[in-house]
C-alpha positions as CSV (number, residue, x, y, z in Angstrom):
1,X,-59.8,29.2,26.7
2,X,-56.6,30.6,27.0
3,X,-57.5,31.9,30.9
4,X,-58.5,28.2,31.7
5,X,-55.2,27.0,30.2
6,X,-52.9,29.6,32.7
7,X,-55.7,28.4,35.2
8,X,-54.6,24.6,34.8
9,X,-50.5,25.6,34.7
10,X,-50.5,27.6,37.5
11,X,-52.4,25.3,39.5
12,X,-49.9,22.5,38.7
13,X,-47.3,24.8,39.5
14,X,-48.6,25.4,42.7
15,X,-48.7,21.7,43.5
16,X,-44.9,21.1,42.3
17,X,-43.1,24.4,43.7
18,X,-43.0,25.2,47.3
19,X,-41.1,27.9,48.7
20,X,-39.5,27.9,52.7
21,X,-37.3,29.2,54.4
22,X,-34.0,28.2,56.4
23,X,-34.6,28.3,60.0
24,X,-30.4,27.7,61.4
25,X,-27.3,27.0,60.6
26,X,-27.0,23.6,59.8
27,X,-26.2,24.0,56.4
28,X,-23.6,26.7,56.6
29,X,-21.8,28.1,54.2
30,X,-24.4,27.0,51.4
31,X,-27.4,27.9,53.0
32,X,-28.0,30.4,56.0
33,X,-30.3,31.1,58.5
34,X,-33.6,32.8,56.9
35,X,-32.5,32.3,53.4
36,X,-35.7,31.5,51.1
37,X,-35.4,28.6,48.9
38,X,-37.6,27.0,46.0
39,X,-37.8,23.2,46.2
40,X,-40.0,21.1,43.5
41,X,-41.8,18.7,44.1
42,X,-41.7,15.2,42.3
43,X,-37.7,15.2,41.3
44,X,-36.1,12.6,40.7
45,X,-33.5,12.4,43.6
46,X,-29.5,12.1,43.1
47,X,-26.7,11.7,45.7
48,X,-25.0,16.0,46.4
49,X,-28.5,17.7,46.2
50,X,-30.1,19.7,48.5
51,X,-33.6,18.3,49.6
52,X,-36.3,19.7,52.2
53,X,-37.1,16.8,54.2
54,X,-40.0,16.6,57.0
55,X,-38.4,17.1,60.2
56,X,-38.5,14.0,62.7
57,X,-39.5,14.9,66.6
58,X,-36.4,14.3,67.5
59,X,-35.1,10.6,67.3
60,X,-38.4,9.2,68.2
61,X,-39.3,9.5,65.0
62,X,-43.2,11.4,63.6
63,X,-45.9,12.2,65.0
64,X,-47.7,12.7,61.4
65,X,-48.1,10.3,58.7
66,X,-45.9,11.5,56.0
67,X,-47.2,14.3,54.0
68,X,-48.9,12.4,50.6
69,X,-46.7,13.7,47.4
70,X,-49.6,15.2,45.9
71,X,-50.9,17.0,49.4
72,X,-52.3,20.6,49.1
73,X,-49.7,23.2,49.0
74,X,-51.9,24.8,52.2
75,X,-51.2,21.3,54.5
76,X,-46.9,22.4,53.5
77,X,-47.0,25.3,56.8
78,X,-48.4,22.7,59.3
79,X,-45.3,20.5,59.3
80,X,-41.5,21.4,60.4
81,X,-39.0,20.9,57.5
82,X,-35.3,21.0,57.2
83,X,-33.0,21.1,54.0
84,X,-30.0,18.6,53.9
85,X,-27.8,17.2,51.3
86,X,-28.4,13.5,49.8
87,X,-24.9,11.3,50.7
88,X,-26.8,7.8,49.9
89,X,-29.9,6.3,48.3
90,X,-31.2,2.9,48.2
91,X,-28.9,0.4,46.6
92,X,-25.5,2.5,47.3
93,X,-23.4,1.3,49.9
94,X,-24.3,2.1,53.5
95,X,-21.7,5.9,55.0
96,X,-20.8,3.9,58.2
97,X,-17.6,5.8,58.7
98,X,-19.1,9.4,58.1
99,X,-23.4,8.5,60.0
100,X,-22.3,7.0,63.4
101,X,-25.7,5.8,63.7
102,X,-25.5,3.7,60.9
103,X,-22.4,2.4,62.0
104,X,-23.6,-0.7,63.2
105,X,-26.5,-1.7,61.0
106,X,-26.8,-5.2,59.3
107,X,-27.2,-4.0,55.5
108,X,-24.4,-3.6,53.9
109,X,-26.6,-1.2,51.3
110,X,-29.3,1.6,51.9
111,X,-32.4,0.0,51.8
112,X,-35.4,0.5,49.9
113,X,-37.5,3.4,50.7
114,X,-34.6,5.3,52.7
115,X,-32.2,7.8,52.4
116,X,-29.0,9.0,54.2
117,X,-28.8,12.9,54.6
118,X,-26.6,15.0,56.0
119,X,-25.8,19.1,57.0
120,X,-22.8,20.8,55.4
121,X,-22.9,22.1,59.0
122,X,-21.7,18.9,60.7
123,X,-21.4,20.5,64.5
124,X,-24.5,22.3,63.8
125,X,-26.7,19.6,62.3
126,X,-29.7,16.8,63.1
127,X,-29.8,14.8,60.1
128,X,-28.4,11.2,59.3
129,X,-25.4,11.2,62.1
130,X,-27.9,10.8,64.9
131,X,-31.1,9.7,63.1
132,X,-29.9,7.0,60.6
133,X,-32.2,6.7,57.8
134,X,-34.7,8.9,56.6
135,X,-37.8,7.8,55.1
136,X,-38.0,8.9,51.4
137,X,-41.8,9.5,52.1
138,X,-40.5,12.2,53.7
139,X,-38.3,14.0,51.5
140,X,-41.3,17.2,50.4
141,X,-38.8,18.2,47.3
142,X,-35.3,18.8,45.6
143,X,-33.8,22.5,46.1
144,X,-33.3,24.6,43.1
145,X,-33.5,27.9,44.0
146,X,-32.0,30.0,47.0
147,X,-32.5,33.4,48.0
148,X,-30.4,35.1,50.4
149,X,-31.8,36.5,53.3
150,X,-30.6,40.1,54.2
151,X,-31.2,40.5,57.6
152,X,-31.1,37.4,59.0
153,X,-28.4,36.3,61.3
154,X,-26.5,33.1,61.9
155,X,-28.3,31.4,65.0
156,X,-31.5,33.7,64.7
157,X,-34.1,30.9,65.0
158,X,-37.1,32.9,64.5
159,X,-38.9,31.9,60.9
160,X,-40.0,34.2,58.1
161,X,-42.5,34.4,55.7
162,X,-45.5,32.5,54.8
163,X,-44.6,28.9,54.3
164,X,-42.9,28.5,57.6
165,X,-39.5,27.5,58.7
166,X,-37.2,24.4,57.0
């Protein structure tokens, strides 16, 4: 009983953690290149924190439909993922003066279903400046946990580890 108990716990934990790693420097000085971080899954989302969010094919957009919240841990390694702050969620006023391409957009708020995010990194960074709006389908979890890598280097763009690179 008690084995089918850890059984059931570790399998939800499996579905609601999910470890990456940092692949660049677009989040410098918080987060470098190759440092591991935990993100969960399923948290509620508030403006400052640090989420891993599917990365779009440049500004064309995806070529995937976004990864379903309760997806296998395994499908996690087949996508390309980033980590970037939260500046605006839907209902908050629209960052026109910091996300250029937002700059000339009708709403005056975010809208439903979309989020603004941004790099610490701002000369080093694809996020919200050049994209606009990110789908919140897209957002995989909230960072919690970071790890800091030992050897890697700022600029080294080769990932690490099992769950590929963010």
């Amino acid at each position: 009983m008690i084995a089918d108990h850890a059984a059931v716990v570790a399998a939800a934990l499996t579905r609601r953690l999910v470890a990456v790693t940092v692949d660049g420097v677009s989040m410098e000085p918080a987060y470098r290149d190759r440092d591991q971080v935990l993100a969960i899954r399923g948290t509620r989302l508030k403006v400052g924190r640090v989420v891993v969010v599917e990365s779009p094919f440049g500004t064309s957009g995806w070529r995937q439909r976004a990864l379903a919240a309760k997806a296998a841990p395994s499908l996690v390694p087949q996508r390309r993922w980033m980590i970037k702050r939260v500046v605006a969620l839907p209902g908050d006023p629209v960052p026109r003066r910091d996300v250029p391409a937002l700059a000339d957009v009708a709403e005056d708020r975010v809208p439903s279903g979309m989020a603004v995010l941004l790099g610490d990194n701002q000369s080093a960074s694809f996020d919200s400046r050049a994209f606009g709006y990110f789908p919140l389908e897209r957002i995989l979890g909230v960072v919690r946990l970071a790890v800091r890598s030992r050897n890697g280097s700022p600029g080294s763009r080769e990932p690490s580890g099992p769950m590929g690179a963010v």
